[in-house]
C-alpha positions in Angstrom: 0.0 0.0 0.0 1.3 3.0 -1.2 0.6 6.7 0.5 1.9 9.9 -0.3 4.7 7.8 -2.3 5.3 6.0 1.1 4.9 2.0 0.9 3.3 0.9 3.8 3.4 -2.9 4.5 0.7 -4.8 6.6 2.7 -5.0 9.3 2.9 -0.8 9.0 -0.2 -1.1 9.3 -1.1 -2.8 11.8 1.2 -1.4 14.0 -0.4 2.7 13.2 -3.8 1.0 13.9 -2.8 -0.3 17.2 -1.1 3.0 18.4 -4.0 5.1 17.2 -6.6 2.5 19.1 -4.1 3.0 22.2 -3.6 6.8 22.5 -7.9 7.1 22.1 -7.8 4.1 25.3 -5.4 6.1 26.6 -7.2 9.8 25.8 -10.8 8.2 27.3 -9.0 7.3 30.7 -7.2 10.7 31.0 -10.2 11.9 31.3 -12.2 9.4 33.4 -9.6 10.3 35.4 -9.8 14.1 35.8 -13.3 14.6 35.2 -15.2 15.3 38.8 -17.4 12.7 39.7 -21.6 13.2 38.9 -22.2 12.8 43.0 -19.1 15.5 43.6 -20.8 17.9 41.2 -24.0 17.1 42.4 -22.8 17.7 46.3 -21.7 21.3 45.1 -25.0 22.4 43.5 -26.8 21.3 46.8 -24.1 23.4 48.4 -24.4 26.3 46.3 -28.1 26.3 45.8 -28.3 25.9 49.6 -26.1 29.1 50.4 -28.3 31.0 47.8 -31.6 29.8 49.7 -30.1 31.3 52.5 -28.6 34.6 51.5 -31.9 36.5 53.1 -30.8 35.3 56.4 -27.1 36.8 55.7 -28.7 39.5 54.0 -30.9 40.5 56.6 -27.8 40.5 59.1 -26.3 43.0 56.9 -28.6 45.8 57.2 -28.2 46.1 60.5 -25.0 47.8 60.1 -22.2 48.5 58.0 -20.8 44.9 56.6 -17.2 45.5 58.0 -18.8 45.5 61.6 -21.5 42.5 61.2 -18.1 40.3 59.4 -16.2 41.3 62.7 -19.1 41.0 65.3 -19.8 37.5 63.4 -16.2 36.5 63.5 -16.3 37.1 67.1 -19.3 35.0 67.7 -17.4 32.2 65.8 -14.5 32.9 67.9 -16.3 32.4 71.0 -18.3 29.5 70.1 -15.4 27.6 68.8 -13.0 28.3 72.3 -16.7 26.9 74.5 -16.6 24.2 72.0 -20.3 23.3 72.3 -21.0 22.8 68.4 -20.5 19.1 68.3 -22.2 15.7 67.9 -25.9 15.8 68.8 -25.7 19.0 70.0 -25.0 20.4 67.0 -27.3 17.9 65.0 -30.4 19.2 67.2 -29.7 22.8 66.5 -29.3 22.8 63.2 -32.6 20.5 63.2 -34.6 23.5 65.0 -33.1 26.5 63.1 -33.9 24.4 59.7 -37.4 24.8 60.8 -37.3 28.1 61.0 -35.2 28.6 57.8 -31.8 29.2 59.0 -29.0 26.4 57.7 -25.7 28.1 57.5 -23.3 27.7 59.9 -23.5 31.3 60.8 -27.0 31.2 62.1 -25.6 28.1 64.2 -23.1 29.9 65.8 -25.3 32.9 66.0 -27.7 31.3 68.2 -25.5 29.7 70.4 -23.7 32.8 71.1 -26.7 34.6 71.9 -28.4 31.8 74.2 -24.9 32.1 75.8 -24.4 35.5 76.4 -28.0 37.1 77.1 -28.5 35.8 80.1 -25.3 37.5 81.5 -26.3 40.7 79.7 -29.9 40.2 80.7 -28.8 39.7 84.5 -26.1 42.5 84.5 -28.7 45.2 82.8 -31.3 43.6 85.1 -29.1 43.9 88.0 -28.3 48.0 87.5 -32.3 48.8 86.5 -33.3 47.4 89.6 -30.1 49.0 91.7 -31.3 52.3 89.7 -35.3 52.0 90.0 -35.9 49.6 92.8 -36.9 50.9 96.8 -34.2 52.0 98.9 -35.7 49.5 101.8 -34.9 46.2 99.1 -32.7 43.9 100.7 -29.8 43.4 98.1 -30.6 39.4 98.5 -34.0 40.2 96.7 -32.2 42.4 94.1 -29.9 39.6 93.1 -33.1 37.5 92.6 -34.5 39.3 90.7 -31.7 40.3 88.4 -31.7 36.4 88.0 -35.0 36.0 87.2 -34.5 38.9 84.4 -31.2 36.2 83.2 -33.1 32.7 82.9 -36.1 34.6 81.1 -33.5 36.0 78.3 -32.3 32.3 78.4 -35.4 31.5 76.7 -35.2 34.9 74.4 -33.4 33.2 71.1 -35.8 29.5 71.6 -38.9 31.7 71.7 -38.0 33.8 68.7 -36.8 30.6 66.8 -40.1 29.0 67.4 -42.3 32.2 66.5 -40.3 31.7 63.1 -40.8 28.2 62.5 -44.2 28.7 63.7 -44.5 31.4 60.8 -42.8 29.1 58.0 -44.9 26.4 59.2 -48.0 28.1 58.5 -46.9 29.4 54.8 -45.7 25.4 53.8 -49.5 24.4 55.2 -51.1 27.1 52.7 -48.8 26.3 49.7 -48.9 22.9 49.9 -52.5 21.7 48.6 -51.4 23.8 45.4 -47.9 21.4 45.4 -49.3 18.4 45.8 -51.5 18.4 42.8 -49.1 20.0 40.4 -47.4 16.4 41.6 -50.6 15.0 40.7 -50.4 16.5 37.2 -46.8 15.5 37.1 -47.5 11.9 38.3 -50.1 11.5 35.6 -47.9 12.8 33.0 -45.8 10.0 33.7 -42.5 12.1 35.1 -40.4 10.2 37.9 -40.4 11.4 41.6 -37.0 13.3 41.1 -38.6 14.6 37.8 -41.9 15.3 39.0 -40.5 17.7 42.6 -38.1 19.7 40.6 -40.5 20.7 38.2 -43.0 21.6 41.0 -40.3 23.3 43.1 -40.0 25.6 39.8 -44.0 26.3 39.5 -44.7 26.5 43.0 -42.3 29.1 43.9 -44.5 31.3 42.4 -47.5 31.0 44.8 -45.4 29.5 47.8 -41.7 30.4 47.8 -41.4 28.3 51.1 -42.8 25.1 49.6 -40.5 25.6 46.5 -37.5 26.5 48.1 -37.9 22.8 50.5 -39.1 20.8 47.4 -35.5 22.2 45.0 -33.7 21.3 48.4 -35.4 17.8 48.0 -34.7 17.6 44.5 -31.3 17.7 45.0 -30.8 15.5 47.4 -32.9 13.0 45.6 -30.1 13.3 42.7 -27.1 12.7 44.7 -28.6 10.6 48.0 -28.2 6.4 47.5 -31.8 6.4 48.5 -34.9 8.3 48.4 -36.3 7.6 52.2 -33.7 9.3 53.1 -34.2 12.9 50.9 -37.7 12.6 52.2 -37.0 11.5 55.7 -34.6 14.9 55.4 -37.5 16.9 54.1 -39.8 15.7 57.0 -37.2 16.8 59.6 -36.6 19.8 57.9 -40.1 21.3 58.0 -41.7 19.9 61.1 -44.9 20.0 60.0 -47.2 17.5 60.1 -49.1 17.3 56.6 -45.4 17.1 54.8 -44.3 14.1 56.9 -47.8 12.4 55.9 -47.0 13.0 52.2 -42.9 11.6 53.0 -44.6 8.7 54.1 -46.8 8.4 51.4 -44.3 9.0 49.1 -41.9 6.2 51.1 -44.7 3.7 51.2 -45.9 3.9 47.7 -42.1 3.6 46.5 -41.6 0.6 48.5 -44.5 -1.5 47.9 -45.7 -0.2 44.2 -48.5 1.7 44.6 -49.8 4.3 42.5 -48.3 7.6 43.3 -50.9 9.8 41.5 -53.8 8.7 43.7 -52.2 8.5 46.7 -51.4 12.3 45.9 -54.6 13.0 45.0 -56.1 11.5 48.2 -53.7 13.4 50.2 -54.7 16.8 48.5 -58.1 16.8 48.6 -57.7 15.7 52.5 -55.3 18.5 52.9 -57.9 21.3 51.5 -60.7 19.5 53.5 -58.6 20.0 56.5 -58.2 24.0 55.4 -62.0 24.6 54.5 -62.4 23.3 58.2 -59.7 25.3 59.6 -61.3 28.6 58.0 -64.5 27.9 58.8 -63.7 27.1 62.6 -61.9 30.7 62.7 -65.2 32.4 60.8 -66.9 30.7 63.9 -64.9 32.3 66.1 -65.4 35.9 65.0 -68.5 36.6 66.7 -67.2 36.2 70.1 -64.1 37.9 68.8 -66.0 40.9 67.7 -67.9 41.2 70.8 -65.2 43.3 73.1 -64.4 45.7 70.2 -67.7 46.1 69.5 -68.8 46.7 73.3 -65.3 49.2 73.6 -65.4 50.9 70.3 -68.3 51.0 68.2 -71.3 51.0 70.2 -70.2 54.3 72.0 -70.2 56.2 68.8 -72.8 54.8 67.5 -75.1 55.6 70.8 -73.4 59.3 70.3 -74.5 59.4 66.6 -78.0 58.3 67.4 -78.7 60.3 70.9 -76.5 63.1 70.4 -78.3 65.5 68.0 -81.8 64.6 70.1 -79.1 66.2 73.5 -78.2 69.0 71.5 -81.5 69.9 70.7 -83.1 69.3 74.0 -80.1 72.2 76.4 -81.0 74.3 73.0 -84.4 74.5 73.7 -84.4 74.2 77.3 -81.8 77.2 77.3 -83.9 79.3 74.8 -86.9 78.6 76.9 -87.9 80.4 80.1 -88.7 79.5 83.7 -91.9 80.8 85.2 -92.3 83.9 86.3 -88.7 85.3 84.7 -89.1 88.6 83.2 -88.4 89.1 79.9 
């Protein structure tokens, strides 16, 4: 064989083919090699979509103040949390379990609330302690003043818990409105014939819309459905997220229907219409309630004016005529 006015011989041949065959084996594992694994990339977008979930948190911090002094006062806090070592094993676990309900998962709301939980009692019982040396009765024994500047300390103990709660209280109550609307866009999905991973990430997309708490938990649960080695285990994350009680019914569901076959769709649709049911009744119950509600407003505010707007111009009129008019015997 003749190329180019080179005569190649079989063997030539042969030989060319087998190095060109070797350099592509050789080409594909070079790259196996450096290419990042799916699961790596996958970790990373859960990282990063995380951290852009929760930039209204960090956000939020930063209007406070000027940015140099919430970096160094949060610096501080992470400082002091890391010398009292408390963030670690179940410790840590549980309090990142009760801030995710209330929609806090970086690190900085972690150390955040630990530093404040730490330090407002003594703050509490110092401030406590010079208000009531300031304000209190000469004649207070200084035993009782100590008391009560104690008191003032465990009640600010409580101060981060109670405002964490009132939060997830408030998240809570927006996933319970949004999440009728969710479930049967998964209906719609389901029918459609999209998979579970599928079938959340689309909703997380259209629900975000209506319910930007809903969507926000269900991309979260997306992504860890991509990445986790089994799904029980993005929706038993889910569940513990939100704490509320109508998600960990559709987890379960969800669980249940994956392990023993049954059709998603209807179990959705059963859970949906059970859900709105359950907020028809809820609204109901509370337009139920607004009579007696409306009674001591009613009673304070508008009777009053409304007795003034009906008796008042028959008052006026009767001093006008009774001053216009004359006693007996009174000469003109």
């Amino acid at each position: 064989m003749e190329i180019g006015g080179i005569e190649l011989g079989e063997e030539t041949i042969v030989v060319l083919a087998a190095s060109a065959a070797v350099f592509v084996i050789l080409v594909i594992i070079w790259k196996s090699l450096l290419e990042p694994k799916p699961e790596s990339s996958r970790l990373k977008d859960l990282k990063s979509r995380r951290e852009h979930l929760r930039e209204g948190l960090l956000a939020s911090t930063n209007k406070v103040g000027n940015n140099e002094v919430s970096a160094n006062s949060m610096s501080f806090m992470r400082k002091v949390v890391g010398r009292a070592n408390v963030l670690k094993g179940d410790v840590a676990k549980e309090i990142g379990d009760k801030l995710a309900q209330a929609g806090m998962r970086t690190k900085d709301a972690m150390v955040a609330y630990t530093f404040f939980k730490g330090a407002l009692p003594f703050v509490g019982g110092a401030v406590g302690l010079i208000a009531i040396n300031m304000f209190a009765p000469e004649d207070m024994a200084y035993v009782q003043r100590v008391f009560a500047a104690l008191i003032v300390a465990v009640l600010m103990f409580f101060v981060p818990d109670l405002y964490v709660k009132q939060l997830a209280k408030k998240r809570r109550k927006l996933m319970q409105k949004g999440l009728p609307d969710a479930l049967d866009l998964l209906v719609v999905c389901a029918q459609a014939g999209l998979s579970l991973d599928s079938a959340i990430g689309r909703v997380a997309k259209e629900i975000a819309f209506s319910s930007a708490v809903v969507g926000e938990e269900f991309s979260l649960t997306a992504l860890e459905l991509g990445f986790l080695p089994e799904r029980k285990a993005a929706l038993e994350n889910l569940k513990n997220r939100t704490g509320l009680k109508d998600i960990a019914a559709v987890c379960t569901t969800l669980i249940q229907s994956e392990k023993y076959g049954t059709p998603l769709a209807y179990a959705l649709k059963v859970l949906s219409s059970e859900f709105r049911r359950e907020r028809m009744m809820r609204a109901e119950q509370k337009a139920a309630q607004l009579p007696a509600i409306m009674t001591l407003p009613l009673a304070l505010f508008i009777l009053p004016v409304l007795f003034m707007v009906i008796i008042g111009p028959a008052i006026i009129t009767a001093v006008a005529s009774f001053s216009n008019s004359k006693l007996p015997g009174q000469n003109g």
